[in-house]
C-alpha positions as a printed NumPy array, in Angstrom:
array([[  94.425,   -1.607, -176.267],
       [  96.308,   -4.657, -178.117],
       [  96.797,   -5.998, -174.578],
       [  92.946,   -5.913, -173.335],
       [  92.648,   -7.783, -177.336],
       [  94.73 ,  -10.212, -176.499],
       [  93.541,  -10.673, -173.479],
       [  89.904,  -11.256, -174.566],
       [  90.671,  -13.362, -177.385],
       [  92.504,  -15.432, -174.433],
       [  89.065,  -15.445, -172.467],
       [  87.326,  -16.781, -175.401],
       [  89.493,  -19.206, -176.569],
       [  89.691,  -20.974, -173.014],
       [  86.214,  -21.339, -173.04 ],
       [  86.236,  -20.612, -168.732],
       [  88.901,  -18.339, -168.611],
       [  89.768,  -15.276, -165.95 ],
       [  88.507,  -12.3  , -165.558],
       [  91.136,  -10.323, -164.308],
       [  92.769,  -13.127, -162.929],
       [  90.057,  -15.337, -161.518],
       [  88.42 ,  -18.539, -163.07 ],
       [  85.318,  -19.258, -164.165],
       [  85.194,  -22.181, -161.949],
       [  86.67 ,  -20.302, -158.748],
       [  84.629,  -17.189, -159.483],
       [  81.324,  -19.093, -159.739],
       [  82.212,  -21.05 , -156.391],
       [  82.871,  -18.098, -154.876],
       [  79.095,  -16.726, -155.571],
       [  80.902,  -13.797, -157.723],
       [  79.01 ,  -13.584, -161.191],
       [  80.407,  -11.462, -163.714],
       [  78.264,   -8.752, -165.869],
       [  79.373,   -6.453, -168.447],
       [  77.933,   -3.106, -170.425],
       [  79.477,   -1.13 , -172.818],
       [  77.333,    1.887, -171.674],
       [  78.46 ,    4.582, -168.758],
       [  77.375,    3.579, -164.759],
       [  74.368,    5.514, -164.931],
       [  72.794,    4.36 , -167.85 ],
       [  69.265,    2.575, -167.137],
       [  70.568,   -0.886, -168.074],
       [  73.542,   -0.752, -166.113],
       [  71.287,    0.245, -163.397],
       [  68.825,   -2.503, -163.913],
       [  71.653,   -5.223, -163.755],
       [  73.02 ,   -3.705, -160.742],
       [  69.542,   -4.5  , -159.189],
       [  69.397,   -7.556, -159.867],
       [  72.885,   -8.11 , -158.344],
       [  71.582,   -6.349, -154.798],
       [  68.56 ,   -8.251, -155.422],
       [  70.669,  -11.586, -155.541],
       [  72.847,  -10.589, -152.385],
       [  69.778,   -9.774, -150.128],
       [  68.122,  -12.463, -151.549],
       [  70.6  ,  -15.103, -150.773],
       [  72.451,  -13.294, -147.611],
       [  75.263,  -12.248, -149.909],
       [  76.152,  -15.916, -151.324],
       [  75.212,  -14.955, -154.741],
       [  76.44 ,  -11.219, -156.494],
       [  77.152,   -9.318, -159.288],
       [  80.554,   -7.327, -160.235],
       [  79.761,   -4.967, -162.798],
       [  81.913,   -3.616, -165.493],
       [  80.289,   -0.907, -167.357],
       [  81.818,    1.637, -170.22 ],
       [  83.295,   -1.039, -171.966],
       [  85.608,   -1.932, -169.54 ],
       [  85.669,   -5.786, -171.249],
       [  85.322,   -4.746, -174.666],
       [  82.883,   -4.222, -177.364],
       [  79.581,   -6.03 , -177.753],
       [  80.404,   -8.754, -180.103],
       [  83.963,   -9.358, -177.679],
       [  81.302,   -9.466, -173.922],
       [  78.616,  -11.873, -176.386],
       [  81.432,  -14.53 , -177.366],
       [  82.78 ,  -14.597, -174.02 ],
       [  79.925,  -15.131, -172.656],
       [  79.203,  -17.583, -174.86 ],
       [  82.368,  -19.582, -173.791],
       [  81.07 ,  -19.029, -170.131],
       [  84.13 ,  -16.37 , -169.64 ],
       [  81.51 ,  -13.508, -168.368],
       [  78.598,  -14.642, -166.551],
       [  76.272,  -11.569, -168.149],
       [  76.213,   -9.195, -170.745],
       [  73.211,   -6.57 , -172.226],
       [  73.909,   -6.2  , -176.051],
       [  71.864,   -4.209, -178.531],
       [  69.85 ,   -6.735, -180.535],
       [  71.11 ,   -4.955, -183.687],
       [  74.637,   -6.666, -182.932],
       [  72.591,  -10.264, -182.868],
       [  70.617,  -10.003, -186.281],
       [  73.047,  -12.429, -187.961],
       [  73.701,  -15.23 , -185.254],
       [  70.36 ,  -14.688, -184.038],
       [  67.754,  -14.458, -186.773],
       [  64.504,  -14.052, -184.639],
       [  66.313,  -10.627, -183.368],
       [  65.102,   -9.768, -186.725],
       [  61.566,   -9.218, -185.795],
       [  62.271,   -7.009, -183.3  ],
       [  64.491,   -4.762, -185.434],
       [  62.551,   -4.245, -188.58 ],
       [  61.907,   -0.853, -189.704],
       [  58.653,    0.694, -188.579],
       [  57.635,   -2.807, -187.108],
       [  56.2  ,   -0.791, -184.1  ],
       [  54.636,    2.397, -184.212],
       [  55.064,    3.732, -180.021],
       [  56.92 ,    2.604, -176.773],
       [  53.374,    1.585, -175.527],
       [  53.438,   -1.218, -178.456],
       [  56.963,   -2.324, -178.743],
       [  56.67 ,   -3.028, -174.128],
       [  53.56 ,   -4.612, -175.181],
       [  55.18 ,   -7.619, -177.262],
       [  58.122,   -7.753, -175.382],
       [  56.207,   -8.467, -172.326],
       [  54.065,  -11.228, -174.529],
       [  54.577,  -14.346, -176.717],
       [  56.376,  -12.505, -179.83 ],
       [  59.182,  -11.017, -176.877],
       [  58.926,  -15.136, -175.366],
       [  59.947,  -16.545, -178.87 ],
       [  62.916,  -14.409, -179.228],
       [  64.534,  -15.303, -175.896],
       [  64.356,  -18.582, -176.01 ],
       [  65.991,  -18.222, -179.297],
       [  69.483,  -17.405, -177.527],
       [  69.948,  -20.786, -176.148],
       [  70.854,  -22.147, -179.747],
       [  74.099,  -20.46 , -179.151],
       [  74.422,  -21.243, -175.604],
       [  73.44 ,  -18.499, -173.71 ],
       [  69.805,  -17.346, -172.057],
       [  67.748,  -14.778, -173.034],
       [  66.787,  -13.446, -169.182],
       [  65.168,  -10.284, -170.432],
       [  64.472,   -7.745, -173.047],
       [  65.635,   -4.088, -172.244],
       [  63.882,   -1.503, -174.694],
       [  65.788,    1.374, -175.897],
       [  63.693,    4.068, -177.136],
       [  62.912,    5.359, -180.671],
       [  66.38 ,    5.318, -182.734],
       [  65.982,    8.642, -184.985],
       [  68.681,    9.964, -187.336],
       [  71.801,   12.839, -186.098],
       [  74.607,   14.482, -188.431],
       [  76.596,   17.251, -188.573],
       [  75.489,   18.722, -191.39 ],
       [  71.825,   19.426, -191.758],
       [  68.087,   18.529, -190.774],
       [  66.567,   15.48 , -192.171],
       [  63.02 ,   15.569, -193.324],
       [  62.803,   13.503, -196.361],
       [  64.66 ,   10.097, -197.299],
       [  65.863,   12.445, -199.96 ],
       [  67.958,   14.409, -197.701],
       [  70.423,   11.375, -196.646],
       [  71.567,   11.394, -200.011],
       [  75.61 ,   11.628, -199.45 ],
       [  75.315,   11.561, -196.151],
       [  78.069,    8.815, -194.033],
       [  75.52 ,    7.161, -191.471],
       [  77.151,    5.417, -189.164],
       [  75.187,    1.524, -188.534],
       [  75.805,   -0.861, -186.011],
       [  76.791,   -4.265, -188.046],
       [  73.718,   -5.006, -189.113],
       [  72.151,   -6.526, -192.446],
       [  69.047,   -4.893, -191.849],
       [  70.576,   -1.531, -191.069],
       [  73.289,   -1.425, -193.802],
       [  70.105,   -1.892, -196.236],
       [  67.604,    0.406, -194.887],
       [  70.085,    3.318, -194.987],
       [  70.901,    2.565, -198.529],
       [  67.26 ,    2.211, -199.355],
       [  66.747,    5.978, -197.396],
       [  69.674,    7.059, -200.103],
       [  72.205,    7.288, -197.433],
       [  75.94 ,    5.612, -197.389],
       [  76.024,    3.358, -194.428],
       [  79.12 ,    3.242, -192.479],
       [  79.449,   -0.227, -190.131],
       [  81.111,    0.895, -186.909],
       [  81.561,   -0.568, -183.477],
       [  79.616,    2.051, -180.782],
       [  82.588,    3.307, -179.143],
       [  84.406,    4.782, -182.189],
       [  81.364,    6.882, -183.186],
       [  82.687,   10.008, -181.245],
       [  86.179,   10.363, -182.751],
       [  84.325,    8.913, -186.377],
       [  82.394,   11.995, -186.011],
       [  85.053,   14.268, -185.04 ],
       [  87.324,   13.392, -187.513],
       [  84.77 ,   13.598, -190.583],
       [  85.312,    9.805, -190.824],
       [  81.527,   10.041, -190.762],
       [  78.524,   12.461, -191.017],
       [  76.734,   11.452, -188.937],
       [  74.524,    8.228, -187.244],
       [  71.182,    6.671, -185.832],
       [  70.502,    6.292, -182.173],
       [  68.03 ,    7.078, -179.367],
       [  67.906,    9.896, -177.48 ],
       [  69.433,    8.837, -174.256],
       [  72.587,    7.067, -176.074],
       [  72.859,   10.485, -178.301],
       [  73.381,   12.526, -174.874],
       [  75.203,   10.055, -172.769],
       [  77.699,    9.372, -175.581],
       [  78.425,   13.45 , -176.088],
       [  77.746,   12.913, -179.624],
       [  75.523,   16.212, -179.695],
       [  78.586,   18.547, -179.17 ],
       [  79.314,   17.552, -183.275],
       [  76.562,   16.529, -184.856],
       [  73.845,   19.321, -184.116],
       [  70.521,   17.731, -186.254],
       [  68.423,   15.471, -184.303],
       [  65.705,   14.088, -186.824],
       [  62.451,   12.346, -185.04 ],
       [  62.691,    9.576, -187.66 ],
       [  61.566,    6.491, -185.246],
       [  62.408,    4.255, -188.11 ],
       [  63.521,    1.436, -185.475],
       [  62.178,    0.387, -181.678],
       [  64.635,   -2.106, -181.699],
       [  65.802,   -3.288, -177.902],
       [  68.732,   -4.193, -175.95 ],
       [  68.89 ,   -8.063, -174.622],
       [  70.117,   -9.26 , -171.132],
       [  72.117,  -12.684, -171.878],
       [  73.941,  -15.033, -170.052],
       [  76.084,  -17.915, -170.523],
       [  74.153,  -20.896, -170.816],
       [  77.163,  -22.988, -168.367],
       [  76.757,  -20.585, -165.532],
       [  73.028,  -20.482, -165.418],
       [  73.063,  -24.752, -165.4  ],
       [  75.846,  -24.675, -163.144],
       [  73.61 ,  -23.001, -160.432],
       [  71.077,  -24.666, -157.896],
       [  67.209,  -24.674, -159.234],
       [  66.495,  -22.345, -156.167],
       [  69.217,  -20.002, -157.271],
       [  68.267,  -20.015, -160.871],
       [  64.466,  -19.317, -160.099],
       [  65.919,  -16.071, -158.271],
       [  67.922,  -14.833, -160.833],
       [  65.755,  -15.68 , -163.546],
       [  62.874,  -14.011, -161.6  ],
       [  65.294,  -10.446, -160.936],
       [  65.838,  -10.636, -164.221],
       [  62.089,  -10.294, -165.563],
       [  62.004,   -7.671, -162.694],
       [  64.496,   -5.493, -163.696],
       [  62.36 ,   -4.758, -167.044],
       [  60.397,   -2.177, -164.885],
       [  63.302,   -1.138, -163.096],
       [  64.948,   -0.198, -166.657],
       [  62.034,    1.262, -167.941],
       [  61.076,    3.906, -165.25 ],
       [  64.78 ,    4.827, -165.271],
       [  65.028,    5.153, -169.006],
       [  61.554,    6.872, -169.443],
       [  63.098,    9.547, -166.823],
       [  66.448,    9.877, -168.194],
       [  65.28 ,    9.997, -171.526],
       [  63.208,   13.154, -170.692],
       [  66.285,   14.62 , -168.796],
       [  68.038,   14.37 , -171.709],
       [  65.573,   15.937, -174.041],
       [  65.397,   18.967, -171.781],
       [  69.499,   18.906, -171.774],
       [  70.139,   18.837, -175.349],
       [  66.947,   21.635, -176.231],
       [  69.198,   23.547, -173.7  ],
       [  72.556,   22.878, -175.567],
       [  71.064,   23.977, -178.716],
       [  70.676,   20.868, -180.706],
       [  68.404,   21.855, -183.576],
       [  65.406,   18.878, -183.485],
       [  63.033,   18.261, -186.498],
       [  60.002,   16.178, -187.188],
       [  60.601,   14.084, -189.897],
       [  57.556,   13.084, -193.331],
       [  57.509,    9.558, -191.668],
       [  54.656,    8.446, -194.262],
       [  57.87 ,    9.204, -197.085],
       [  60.366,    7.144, -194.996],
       [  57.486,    4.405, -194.605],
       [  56.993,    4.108, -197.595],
       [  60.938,    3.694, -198.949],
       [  61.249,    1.506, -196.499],
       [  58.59 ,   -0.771, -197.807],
       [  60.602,   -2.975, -200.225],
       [  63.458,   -3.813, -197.968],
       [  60.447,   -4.898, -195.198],
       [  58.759,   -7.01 , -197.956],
       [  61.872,   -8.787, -199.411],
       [  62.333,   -9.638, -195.096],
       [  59.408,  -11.434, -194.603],
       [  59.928,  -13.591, -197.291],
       [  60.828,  -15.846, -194.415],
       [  57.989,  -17.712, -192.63 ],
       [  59.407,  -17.593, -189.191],
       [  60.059,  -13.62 , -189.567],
       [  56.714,  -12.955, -191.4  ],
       [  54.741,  -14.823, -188.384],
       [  56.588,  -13.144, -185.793],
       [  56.199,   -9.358, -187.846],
       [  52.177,  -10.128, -188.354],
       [  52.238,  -11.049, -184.353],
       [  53.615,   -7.471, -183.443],
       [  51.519,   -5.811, -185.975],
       [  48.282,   -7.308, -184.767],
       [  49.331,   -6.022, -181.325],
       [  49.713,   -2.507, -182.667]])
């Protein structure tokens, strides 16, 4: 582990370093472009970028294509999104919730009870609110290509069913590192926990935590139902994944080849979503089977404590315009 650190604190410090061994410069020359998930190989975003990849090969005769790590195999989120950023990795898909503080628009997207179904969150994405907030990304030089959604994220623990704000009192929630987060779950009366994904299994084995907030899918694929048992329908957040990439690899390619990928890119929403509205019902069906006790939550009573922590947030023009945009959409 303090070898792959090293090694990606390397990466990022070069600015075009190697990835396992091959440079930036040689990698791109050699059509290979680099794209990285922290989620398993079956997961709908991994699958998405892999079709854009076999997209690009067909497309181009096999001059252009995509090697894939998924499960983490570079690192956390915040590691893939700096080396990116320093043109290291050519791709990576990071939950917007990561992004919040270096990339204030994410806000918008992430505010609690912003959107009320998956109908109306796909429905700004796809329009000029989900257009604003990619082109956002290039302030930090990378490219927004697309916006992945990722389901309701509802409320799990280990220790009981969730029906009321009042029942998170006590409760250890793990967050992802997230202003926004961090305050909602102290507003809700819960003690939020900032933890990177992939130590939210042994964090809940251990007792480190009671329990966290995801969607459905990532609650299955990431086992976390064989310890915490309560699955509460909260919906408090519809907030999406983003597909970046570095800003030097995208201007280091041909117009025609950047029109391509740019193109597979927007194409792979559909991809993602047809795979994730699927899975996700796969996994509903797996987890009723497994026992996992599910509950409705009053989502008028966590509306309405979330209310101050949404009106102190659009204090800020940019945020409020953006936050009246979705709502009018609603």
């Amino acid at each position: 582990m303090n070898g792959r650190r090293r090694l990606l604190q390397g990466l990022c410090a070069a600015g075009a370093g190697a990835v396992f061994g091959v440079g930036a410069s040689d990698r791109r020359a050699s059509g290979v472009l680099t794209a990285t998930d922290v989620h398993p190989k079956d997961y709908p975003t991994v699958a998405a970028v892999r079709w854009i990849g076999e997209t690009l090969e067909r497309e181009t005769g096999g001059r252009l294509r995509i090697r894939l790590y998924h499960a983490g195999q570079l690192g956390r989120e915040s590691d893939t999104l700096e080396m990116a950023r320093h043109g290291a990795i050519d791709f990576t898909r990071v939950y917007t919730g990561a992004l919040n503080n270096a990339f204030p628009l994410t806000r918008a997207l992430f505010m609690p009870f912003a959107f009320d179904s998956v109908a109306h969150q796909r429905h700004v994405h796809d329009g000029a609110v989900g257009a604003t907030v990619l082109r956002g990304f290039e302030a930090r030089d990378v490219v927004g290509l697309a916006l992945y959604d990722s389901g309701a994220r509802c409320f799990y623990n280990t220790r009981r069913p969730l029906r009321l704000p009042a029942d998170l009192a006590g409760l250890k929630l793990r967050v992802p590192p997230s202003d926004i987060f961090i305050a909602l779950i102290r507003r809700l009366g819960g003690n939020p926990t900032p933890l990177p994904y992939g130590q939210v299994f042994s964090a809940l084995e251990t007792h480190l935590i009671d329990g966290a907030e995801n969607n459905l899918r990532s609650f299955h694929a990431s086992r976390h139902f064989e310890t915490a048992r309560y699955w509460s329908q909260s919906a408090h957040s519809y907030a999406p994944d983003a597909l970046l990439m570095s800003k030097r690899t995208l201007d280091a390619l041909k117009p025609s080849d950047r029109t391509l990928l740019t193109d597979a890119a927007q194409a792979s929403v559909k991809i993602m979503r047809d795979l994730w509205d699927s899975s996700e019902a796969e996994s509903r069906r797996a987890l009723e089977a497994a026992g996992v006790k599910m509950n409705t939550v009053d989502a008028d009573a966590f509306r309405k404590a979330a209310e101050p922590l949404v009106r102190e947030l659009l204090r800020d023009p940019q945020l409020r315009r953006l936050h009246d945009a979705i709502r009018a959409a609603a």
